[in-house]
N, C-alpha and C positions, 0 to 999 in steps of 0.2 A: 703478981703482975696484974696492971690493973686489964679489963677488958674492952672492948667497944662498947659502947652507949645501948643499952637494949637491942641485942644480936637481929630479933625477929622484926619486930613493928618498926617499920621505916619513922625517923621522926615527921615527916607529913603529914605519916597516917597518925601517930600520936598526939600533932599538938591539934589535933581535930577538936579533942578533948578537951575542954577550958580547964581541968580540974587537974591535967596532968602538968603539974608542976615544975617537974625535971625536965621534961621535952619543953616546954614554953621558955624555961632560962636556957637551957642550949640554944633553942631558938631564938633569943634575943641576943647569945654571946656573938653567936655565927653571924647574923644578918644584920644586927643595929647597927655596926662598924660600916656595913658596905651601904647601907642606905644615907647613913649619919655623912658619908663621905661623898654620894653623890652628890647631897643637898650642899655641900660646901665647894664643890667643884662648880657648880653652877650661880655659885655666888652667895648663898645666905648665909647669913653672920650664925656662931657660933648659938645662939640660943634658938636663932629663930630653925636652923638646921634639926637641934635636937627636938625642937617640936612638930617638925614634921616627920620625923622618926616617929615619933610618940601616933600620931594622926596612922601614920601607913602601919605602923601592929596594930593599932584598933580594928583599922579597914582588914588584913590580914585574920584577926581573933574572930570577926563577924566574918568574913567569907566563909573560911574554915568552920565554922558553926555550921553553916547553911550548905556546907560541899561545893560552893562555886567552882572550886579549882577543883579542874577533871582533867588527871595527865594524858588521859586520850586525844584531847585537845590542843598540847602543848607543854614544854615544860615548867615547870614552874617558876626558875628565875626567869623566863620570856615575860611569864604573868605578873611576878611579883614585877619584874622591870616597869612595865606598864604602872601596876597603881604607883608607885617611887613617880615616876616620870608627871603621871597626873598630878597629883599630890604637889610635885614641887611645880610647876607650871600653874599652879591653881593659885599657890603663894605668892609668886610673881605676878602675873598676870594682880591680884589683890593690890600688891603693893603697887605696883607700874598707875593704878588708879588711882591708889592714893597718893603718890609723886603730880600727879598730874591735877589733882582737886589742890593740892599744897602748891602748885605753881601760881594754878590761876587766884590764887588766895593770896599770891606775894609769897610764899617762901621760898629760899633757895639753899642751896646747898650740897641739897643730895644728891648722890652719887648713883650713878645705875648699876643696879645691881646685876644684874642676868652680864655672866659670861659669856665669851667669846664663844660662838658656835664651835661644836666638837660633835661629832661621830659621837655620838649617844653609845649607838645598840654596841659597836666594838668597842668602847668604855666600862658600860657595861657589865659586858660577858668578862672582857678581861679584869676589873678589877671582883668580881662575883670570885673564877677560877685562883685569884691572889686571895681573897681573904677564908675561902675554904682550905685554899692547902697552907698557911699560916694558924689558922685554927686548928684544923690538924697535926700540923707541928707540935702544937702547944700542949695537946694530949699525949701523942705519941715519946716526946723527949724523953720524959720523967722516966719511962718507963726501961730506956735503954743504957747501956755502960756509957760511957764518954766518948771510949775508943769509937765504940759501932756509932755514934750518931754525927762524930767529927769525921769519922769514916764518908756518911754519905751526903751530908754538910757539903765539906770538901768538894765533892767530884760531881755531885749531883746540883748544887748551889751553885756554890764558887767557880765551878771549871775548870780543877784540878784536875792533872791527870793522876788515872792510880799510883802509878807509877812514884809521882810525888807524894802523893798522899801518905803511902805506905811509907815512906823512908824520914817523912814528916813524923808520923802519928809510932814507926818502930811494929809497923805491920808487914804480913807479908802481904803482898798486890792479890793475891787470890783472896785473903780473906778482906781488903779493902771490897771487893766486888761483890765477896758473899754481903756485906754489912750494907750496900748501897744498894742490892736487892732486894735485901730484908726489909728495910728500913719504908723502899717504895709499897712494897709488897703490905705493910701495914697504914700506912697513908691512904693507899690506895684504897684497903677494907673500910678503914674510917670513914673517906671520904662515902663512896657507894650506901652503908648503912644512913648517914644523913639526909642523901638526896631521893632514898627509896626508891619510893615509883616513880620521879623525876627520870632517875637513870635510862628508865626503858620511854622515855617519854621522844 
């Protein structure tokens, strides 16, 4: 059975290290997605989104160098929200001047990019809380029977009740409960080891 990702050193406190390689690609599996996704939600086209993913790990590899981020201060998807947020408003704002040098110059055509005003911060947090416990998932699956993880799929997901679940999956209701404990109960370890000293943040 496989384990959690380095039991002791929080990955925050790992990808400190430029040279720790394994904590840098989890941190990019984990975070590239929810960044990649904000920048697209607020309108930048597919390439221009991945480049400013690419911009905010740099800005992130150079904090993390220098200890910027001090969870005494805050946690750190508050923090990282911030550079994401700068980073793609910096893009825009760029572009919006060059739509406007391209008007007064006769061209037309384009489209404005910058979406619809949205609740940022509870964007956000909630899509941050979606692609950690989907990342989790993605660890934790491999390593369970079918039964247990349609077990907690089902009821913890979907919104089955146990009841169904059990007569669905040919379990008894008590072990559907034990398997949707279990199941949280390692989600839960996974997630806490990636956000470190985030958690007590």
């Amino acid at each position: 059975m496989a384990q959690a990702p380095e039991t002791r050193a929080s990955l925050l406190m790992r990808v400190r290290d430029a040279r720790d390689e394994p904590a840098w690609a989890q941190f990019v599996e984990i975070y590239a997605p929810l960044i990649y996704g904000f920048g697209r939600k607020r309108g930048l086209q597919d390439a221009d989104a991945a480049d400013v993913t690419q911009e905010v790990l740099r800005a992130v590899a150079r904090a993390m160098r220098r200890l910027d981020y001090n969870p005494r201060k805050g946690r750190f998807r508050g923090w990282l929200f911030t550079v994401v947020r700068n980073k793609v408003r910096t893009f825009l704002s760029k572009q919006a001047r060059r739509r406007a040098v391209d008007a007064v110059a006769g061209a037309s055509g384009l489209a404005d990019v910058e979406a619809a005003p949205v609740d940022e911060d509870a964007a956000w947090e909630a899509e941050y809380e979606q692609r950690l416990f989907a990342w989790a998932a993605t660890q934790v699956r491999p390593q369970l029977a079918d039964a247990t993880w349609q077990a907690f799929w089902q009821t913890a997901v979907d919104g089955r009740s146990p009841k169904d679940v059990a007569e669905h999956l040919g379990m008894a209701v008590a072990a559907v409960y034990m398997a949707k404990s279990r199941v949280l109960a390692r989600l839960r370890e996974l997630i806490r080891h990636v956000q470190g000293d985030e958690h007590h943040g």
